[in-house]
C-alpha positions as CSV (number, residue, x, y, z in Angstrom):
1,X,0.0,0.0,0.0
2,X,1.1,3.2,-1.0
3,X,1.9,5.6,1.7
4,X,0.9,9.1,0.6
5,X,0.1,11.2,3.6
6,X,-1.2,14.0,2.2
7,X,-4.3,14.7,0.0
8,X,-4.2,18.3,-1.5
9,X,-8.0,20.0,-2.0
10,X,-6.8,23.5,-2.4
11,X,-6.7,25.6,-0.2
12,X,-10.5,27.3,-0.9
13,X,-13.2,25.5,1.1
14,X,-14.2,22.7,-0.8
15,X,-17.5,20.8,-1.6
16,X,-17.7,17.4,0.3
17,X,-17.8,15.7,-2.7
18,X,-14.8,17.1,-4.0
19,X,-12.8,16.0,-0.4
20,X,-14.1,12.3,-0.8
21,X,-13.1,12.4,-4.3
22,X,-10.1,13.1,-3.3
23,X,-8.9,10.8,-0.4
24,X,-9.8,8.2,-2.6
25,X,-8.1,9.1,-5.9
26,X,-4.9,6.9,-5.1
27,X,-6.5,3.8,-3.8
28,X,-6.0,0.9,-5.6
29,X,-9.5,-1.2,-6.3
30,X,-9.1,-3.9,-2.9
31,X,-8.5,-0.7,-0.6
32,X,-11.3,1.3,-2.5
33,X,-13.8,-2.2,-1.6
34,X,-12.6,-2.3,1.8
35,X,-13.5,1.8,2.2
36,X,-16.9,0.9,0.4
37,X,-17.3,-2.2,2.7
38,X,-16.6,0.2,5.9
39,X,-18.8,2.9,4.7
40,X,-21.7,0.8,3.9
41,X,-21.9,-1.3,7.5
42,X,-21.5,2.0,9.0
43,X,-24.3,3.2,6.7
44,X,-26.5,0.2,8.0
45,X,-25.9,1.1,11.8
46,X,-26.9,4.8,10.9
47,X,-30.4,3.1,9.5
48,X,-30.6,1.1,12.7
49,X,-30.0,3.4,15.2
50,X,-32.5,6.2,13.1
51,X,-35.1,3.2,13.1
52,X,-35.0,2.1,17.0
53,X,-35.1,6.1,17.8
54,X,-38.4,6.0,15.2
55,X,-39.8,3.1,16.8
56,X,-39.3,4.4,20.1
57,X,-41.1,8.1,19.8
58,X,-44.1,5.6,18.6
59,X,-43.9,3.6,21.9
60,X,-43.7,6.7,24.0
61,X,-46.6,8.9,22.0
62,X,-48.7,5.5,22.9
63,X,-47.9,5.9,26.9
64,X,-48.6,9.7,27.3
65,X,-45.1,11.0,27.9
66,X,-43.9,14.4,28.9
67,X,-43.2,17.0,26.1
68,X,-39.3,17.0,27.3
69,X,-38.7,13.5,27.1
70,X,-40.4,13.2,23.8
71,X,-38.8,16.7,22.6
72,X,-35.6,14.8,23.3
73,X,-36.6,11.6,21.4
74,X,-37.5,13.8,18.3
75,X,-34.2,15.9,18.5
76,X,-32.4,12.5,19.0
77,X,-34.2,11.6,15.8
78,X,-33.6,14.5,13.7
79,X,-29.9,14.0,14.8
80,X,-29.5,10.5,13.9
81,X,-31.6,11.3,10.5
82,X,-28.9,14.3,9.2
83,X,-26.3,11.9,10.1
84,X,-28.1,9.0,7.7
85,X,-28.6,11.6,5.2
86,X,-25.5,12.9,5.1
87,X,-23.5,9.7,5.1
88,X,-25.7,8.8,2.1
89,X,-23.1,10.9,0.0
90,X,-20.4,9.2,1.0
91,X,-21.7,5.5,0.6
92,X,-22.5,6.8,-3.0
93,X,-19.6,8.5,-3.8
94,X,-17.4,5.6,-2.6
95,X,-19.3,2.9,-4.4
96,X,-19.5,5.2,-7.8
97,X,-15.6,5.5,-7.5
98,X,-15.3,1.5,-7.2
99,X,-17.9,0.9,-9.6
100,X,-19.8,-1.3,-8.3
101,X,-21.8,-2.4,-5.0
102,X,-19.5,-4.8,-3.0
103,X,-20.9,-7.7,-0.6
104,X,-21.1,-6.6,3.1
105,X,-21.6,-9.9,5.3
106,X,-22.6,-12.2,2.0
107,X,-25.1,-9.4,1.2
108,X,-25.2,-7.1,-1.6
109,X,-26.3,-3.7,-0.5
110,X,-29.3,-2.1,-1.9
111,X,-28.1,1.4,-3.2
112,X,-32.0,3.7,-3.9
């Protein structure tokens, strides 16, 4: 493996895109699928951990809770959805630059 410490973006603030484009401009195609396997099971966690918090504001609207404890359920929620969202990018930009959708634990990942 190459050991290039440095990945030059310019030194303008640059679009997220442009920053994952660039860390993974020197990788060869079995580091690129191990990035794209990394980025995808985290991807899946995101999912889980947005659908518990989901699931849960259902439970406590059904048992009359306090407007704190769901306001923090819902903020919890909003959270953990920007951080699926926004990961969404990545997982796409990764899997775009290996050109195809790798298997994650003997499954292919569905990419919408």
């Amino acid at each position: 493996m190459r050991t290039k410490t440095d990945v030059d973006i310019g030194p303008e603030r640059a679009a997220t895109s442009s920053v994952i484009k660039a860390l993974l401009a020197d990788l060869i195609e079995y580091e690129l699928e191990q990035v794209a396997i990394a980025v995808i099971r985290e991807n899946r966690n995101r999912l889980q951990e947005a659908q518990e918090l989901f699931e849960e504001i259902g439970r406590l609207e059904a048992a009359s809770p306090t407007d704190e404890q769901l306001g923090q359920l819902r903020h919890d929620y909003r959270i953990a959805m920007l951080n699926l969202h926004s990961h969404h990018q990545v997982v796409s930009l990764v899997v775009e630059r290996l050109g195809f959708v790798p298997e994650v634990d003997g499954q292919r990942a569905a990419l919408n």
